[in-house]
VOPA-269845 format. One record per residue (C-alpha): residue number from 1; y, x, z. Coordinates in steps of 0.5 Angstrom, whole numbers, plus 2048, in hexadecimal, padded with zeros to 3 digits. Layout:
N
- NUM; Y; X; Z .
...
REM end
This chain:
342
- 1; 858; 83B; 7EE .
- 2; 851; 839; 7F1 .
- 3; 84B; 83E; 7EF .
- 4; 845; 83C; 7EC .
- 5; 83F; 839; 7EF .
- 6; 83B; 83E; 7EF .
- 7; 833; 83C; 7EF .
- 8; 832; 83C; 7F7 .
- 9; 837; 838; 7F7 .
- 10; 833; 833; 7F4 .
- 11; 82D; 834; 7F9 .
- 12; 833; 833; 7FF .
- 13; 835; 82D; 7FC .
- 14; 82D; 82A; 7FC .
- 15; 82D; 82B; 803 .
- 16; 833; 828; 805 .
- 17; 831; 822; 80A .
- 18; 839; 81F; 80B .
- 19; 83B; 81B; 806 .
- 20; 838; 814; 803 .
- 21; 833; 815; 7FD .
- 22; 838; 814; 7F6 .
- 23; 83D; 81A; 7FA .
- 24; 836; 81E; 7FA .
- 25; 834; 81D; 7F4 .
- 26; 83B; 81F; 7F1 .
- 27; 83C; 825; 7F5 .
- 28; 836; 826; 7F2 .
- 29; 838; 825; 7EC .
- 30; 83E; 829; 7ED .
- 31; 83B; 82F; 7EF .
- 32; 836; 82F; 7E9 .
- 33; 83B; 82D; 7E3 .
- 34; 83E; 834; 7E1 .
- 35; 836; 837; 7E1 .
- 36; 834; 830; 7DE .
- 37; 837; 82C; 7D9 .
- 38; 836; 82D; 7D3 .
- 39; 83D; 82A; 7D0 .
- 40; 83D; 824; 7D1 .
- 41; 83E; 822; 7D9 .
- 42; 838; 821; 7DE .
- 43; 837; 81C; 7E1 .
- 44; 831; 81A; 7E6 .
- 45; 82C; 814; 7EA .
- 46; 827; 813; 7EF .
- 47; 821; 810; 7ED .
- 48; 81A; 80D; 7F0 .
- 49; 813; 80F; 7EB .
- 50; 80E; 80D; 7F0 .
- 51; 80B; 807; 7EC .
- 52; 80D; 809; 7E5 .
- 53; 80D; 802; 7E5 .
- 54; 812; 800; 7E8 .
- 55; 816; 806; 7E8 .
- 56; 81D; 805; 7EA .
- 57; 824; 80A; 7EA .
- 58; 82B; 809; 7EC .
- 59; 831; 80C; 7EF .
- 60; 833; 80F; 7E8 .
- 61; 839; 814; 7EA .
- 62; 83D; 817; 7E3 .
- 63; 840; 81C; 7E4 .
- 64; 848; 81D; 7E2 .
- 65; 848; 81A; 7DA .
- 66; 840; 81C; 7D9 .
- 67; 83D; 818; 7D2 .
- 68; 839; 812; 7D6 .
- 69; 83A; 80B; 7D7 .
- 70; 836; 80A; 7DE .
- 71; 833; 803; 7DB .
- 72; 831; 806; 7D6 .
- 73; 82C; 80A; 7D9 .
- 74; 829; 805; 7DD .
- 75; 829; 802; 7D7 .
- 76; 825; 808; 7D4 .
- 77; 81F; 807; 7D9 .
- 78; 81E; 800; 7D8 .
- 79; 81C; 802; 7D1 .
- 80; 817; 807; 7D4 .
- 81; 80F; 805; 7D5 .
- 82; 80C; 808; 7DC .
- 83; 809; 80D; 7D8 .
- 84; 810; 810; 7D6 .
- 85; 812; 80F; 7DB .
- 86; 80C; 813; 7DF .
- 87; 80D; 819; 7DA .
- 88; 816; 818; 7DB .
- 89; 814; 818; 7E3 .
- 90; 80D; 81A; 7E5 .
- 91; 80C; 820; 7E0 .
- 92; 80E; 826; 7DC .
- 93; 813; 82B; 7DE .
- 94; 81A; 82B; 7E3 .
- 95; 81E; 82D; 7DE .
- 96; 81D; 82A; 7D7 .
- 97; 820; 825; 7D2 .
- 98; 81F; 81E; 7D0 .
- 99; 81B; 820; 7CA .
- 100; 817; 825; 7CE .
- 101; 815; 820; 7D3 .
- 102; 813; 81A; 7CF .
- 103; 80F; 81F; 7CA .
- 104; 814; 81C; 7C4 .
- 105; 817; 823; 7C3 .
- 106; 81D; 822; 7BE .
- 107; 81A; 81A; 7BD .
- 108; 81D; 818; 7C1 .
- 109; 823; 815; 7BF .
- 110; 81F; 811; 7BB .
- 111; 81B; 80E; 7C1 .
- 112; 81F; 807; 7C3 .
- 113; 821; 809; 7CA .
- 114; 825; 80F; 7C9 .
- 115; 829; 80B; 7C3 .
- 116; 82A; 806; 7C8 .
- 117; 82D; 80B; 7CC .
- 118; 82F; 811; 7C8 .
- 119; 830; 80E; 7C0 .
- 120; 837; 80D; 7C2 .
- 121; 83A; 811; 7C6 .
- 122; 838; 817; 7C1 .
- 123; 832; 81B; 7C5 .
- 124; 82B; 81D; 7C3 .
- 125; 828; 81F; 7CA .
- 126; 82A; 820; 7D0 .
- 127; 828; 826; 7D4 .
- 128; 825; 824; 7DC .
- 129; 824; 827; 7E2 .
- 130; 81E; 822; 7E6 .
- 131; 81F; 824; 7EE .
- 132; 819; 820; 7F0 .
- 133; 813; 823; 7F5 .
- 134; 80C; 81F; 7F6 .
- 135; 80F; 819; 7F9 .
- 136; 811; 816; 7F2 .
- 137; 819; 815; 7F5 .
- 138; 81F; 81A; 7F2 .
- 139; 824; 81C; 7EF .
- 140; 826; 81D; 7E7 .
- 141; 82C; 821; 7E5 .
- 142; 82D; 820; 7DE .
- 143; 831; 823; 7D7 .
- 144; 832; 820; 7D1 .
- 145; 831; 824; 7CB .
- 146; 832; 824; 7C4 .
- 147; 82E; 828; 7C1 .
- 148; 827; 829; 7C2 .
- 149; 825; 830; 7C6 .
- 150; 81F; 832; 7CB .
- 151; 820; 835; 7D1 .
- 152; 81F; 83D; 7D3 .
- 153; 81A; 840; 7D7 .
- 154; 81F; 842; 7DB .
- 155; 823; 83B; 7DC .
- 156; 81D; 838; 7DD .
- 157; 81C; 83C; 7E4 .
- 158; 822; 83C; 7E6 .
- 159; 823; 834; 7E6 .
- 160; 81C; 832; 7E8 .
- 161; 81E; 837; 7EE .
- 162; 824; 833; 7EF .
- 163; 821; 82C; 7EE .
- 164; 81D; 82F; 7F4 .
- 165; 823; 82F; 7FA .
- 166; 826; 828; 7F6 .
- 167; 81F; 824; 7F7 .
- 168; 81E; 827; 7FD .
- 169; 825; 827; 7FF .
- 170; 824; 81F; 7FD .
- 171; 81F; 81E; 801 .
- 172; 822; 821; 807 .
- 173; 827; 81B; 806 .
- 174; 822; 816; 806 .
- 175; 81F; 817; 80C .
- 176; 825; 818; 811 .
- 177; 827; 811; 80E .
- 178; 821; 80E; 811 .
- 179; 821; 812; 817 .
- 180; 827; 80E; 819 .
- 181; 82D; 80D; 818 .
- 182; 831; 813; 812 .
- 183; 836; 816; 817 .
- 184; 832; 815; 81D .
- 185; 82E; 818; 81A .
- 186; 831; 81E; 817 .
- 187; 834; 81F; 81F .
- 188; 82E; 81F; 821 .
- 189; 82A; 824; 81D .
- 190; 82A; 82A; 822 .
- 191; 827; 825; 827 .
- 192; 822; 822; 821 .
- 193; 821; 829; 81D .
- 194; 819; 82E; 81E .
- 195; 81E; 834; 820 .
- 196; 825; 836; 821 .
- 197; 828; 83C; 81F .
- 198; 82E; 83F; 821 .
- 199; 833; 843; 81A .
- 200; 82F; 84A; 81E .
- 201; 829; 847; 81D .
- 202; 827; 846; 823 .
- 203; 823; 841; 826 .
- 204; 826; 83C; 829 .
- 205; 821; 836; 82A .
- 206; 81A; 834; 827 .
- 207; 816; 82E; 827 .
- 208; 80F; 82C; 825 .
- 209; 80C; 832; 821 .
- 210; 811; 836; 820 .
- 211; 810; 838; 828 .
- 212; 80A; 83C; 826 .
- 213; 80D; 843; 825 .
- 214; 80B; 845; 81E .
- 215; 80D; 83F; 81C .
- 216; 815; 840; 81E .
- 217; 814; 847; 81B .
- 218; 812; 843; 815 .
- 219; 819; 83F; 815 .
- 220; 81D; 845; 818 .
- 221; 81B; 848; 811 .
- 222; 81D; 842; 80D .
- 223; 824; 841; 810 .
- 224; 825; 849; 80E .
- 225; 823; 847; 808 .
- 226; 828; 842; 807 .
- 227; 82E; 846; 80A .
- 228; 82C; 84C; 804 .
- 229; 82C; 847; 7FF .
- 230; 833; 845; 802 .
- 231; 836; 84B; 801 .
- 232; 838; 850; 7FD .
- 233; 831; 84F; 7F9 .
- 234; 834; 849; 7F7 .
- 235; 839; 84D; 7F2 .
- 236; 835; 853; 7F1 .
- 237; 82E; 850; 7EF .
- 238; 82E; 847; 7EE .
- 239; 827; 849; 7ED .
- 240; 825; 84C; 7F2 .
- 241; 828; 848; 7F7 .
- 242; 824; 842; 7F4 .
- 243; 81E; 845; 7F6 .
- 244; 81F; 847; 7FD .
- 245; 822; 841; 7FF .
- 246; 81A; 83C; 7FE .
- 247; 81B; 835; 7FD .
- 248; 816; 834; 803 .
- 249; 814; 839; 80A .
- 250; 80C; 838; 80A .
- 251; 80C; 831; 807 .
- 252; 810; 82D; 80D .
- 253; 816; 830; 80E .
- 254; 81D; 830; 80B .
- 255; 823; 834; 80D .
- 256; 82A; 832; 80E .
- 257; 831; 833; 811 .
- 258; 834; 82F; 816 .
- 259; 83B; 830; 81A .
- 260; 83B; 82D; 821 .
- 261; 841; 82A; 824 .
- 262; 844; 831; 826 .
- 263; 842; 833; 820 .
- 264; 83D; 838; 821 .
- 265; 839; 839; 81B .
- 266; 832; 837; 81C .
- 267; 82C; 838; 818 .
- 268; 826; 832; 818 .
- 269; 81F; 832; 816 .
- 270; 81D; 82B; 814 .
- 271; 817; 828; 812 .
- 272; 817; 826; 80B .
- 273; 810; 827; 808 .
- 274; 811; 823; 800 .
- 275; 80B; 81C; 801 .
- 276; 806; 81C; 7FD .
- 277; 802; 815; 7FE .
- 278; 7FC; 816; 7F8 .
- 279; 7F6; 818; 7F7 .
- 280; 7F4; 816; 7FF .
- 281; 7EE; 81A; 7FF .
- 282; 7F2; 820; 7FF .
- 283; 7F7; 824; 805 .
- 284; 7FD; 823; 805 .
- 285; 7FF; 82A; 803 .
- 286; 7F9; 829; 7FD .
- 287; 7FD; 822; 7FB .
- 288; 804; 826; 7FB .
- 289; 800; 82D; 7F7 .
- 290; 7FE; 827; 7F1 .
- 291; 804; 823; 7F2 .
- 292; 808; 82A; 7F0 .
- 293; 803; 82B; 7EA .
- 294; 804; 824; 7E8 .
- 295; 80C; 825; 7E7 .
- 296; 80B; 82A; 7E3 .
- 297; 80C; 830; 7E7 .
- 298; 807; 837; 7E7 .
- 299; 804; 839; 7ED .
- 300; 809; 83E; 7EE .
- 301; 80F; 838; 7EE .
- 302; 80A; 835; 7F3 .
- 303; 80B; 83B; 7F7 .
- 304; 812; 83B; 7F7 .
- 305; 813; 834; 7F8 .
- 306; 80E; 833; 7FF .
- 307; 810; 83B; 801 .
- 308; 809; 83D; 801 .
- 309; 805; 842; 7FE .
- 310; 804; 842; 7F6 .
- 311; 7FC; 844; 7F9 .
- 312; 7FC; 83D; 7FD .
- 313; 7FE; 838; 7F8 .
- 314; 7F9; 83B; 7F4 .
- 315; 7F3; 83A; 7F9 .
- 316; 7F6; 833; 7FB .
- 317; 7F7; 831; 7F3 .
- 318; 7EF; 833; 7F2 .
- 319; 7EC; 830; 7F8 .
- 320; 7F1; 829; 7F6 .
- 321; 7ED; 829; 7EF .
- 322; 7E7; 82B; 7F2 .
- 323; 7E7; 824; 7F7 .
- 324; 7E9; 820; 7F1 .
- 325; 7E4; 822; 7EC .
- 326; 7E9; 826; 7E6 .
- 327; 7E7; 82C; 7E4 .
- 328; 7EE; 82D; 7E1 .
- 329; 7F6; 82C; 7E2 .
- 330; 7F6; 828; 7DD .
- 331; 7F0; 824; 7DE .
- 332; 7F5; 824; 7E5 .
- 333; 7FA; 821; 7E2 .
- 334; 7F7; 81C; 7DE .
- 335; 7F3; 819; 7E3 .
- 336; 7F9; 818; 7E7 .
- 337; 7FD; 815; 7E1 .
- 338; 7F8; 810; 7DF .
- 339; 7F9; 80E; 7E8 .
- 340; 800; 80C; 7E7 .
- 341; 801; 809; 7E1 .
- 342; 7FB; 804; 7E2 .
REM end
């Protein structure tokens, strides 16, 4: 008999480059559904909420008998107006239910949208984690309910350090597939990756910024990180072994496994820094800061997920509300809603 997945298996299945997206997103599923379903299956999508506007999903994967009609679900965005769909996508927590993000609490069952989708089949809410970084394209995995409940603290931590690696995982997909051909291009990482590390730690090769010598004890430091969370701290402290392993090495670079074709186990460092294209007058690392912020995430999760210090996210934060004339995150965060609903 197979053991249960355990919470790094999740992260492990985030960063799997292999496999088309719908055999991602249900090794995702798989690995998350003894942790997160809540009775009534899982079930999960990709979604585009650049312009609320026009905001799109697809690729509905239903794991096993889980409570959904995929139809229905689309049919439940098309019932939402940009500003629902901005605060579904755009803002509140990682890990939060329907009725949180809508700000319906236990109403909403009354709202038309949830009746259309929900009314029928017997579920009140759903519970949903939202893996989405600054640039607006994600992943969501959900969990209908059939009573109203809200999140712990200590739930809340834990999925939006998950939903972390499963966007980030997301994104390292995405830019592979317009780098080339998918596999060519998974063939061709060692040649196309900043740093390639051997299973000792070793540096193999370095590219780019990764030749500086601090910056390759950096990485050096990541992969270390990676392989204690991949090991018996995985079993003995899930918790600590989330914390170890960040979402990002200094904002660029994401850390994943690779076998070449003797089978020699590789480690690789790629860039994926998260793209946030607005507000244009600040930095890049200024944009991302703000684009965390927007999605909910305190300066701390904004550290975790960038994998910088909590000190430089707060700098960053203040110098980006500075240049944008806001004397307070909320000011913030209204600012930037009132732009992309407009």
């Amino acid at each position: 008999m197979s053991s249960k997945p355990d919470l790094v298996d999740i992260v492990e299945a985030a960063y799997s480059l292999e496999s088309d997206d719908d055999s991602w997103l249900e090794r995702v599923l798989t690995t998350s559904e003894p942790h997160f379903n809540r009775g009534l299956g899982v079930y999960g999508f990709r979604f585009d909420a650049t312009n609320p506007q026009a905001f799109r999903i697809w690729g509905v994967v239903r794991l096993g008998d889980a409570l959904v009609m995929p139809e229905l679900v689309v049919k439940w965005h098309q019932l939402l107006g940009p500003d629902l769909v901005w605060r579904m996508y755009s803002a509140t927590k990682q890990y939060a239910p329907i009725s949180e993000r809508l700000g319906l609490g236990e109403q909403l069952e009354a709202h038309p949208a949830m009746q259309a989708m929900c009314g029928a089949l017997g579920v009140v809410d759903q519970m949903t984690v939202r893996a989405v970084d600054p640039g607006q394209v994600g992943v969501t995995l959900c969990t209908p309910v059939s009573e109203y409940a809200a999140p712990s603290a200590a739930d809340s931590r834990l999925w939006t350090r998950i939903a972390t690696h499963v966007a980030a995982g997301h994104r390292l997909r995405a830019r592979l597939r317009a780098e080339a051909d998918a596999s060519r291009a998974i063939a061709d990482l060692p040649h196309t990756s900043d740093a390639v590390f051997d299973a000792t730690g070793k540096l193999l090769h370095a590219a780019a910024d990764a030749r500086d010598r601090d910056t390759a004890e950096v990485l050096r430091d990541g992969v270390k990180a990676m392989d204690r969370a991949r090991g018996r701290l995985r079993r003995e402290s899930p918790d600590e072994a989330l914390e170890v392993w960040r979402g990002l090495i200094e904002g660029t670079w994401s850390i994943v496994e690779h076998f070449d074709s003797d089978g020699r186990r590789l480690i690789l460092a790629r860039q994926n820094e998260p793209l946030a294209q607005d507000p244009q007058a600040l930095s890049n690392r200024e944009r991302q800061v703000v684009g965390y912020t927007l999605l909910g995430h305190s300066t701390k999760e904004t550290a975790y997920a960038l994998g910088v210090s909590n000190s430089s996210v707060k700098t960053q934060l203040a110098r980006a509300m500075k240049k944008l004339h806001v004397e307070s995150q909320a000011a913030l965060i209204r600012l930037l809603q009132a732009k992309s609903t407009s």
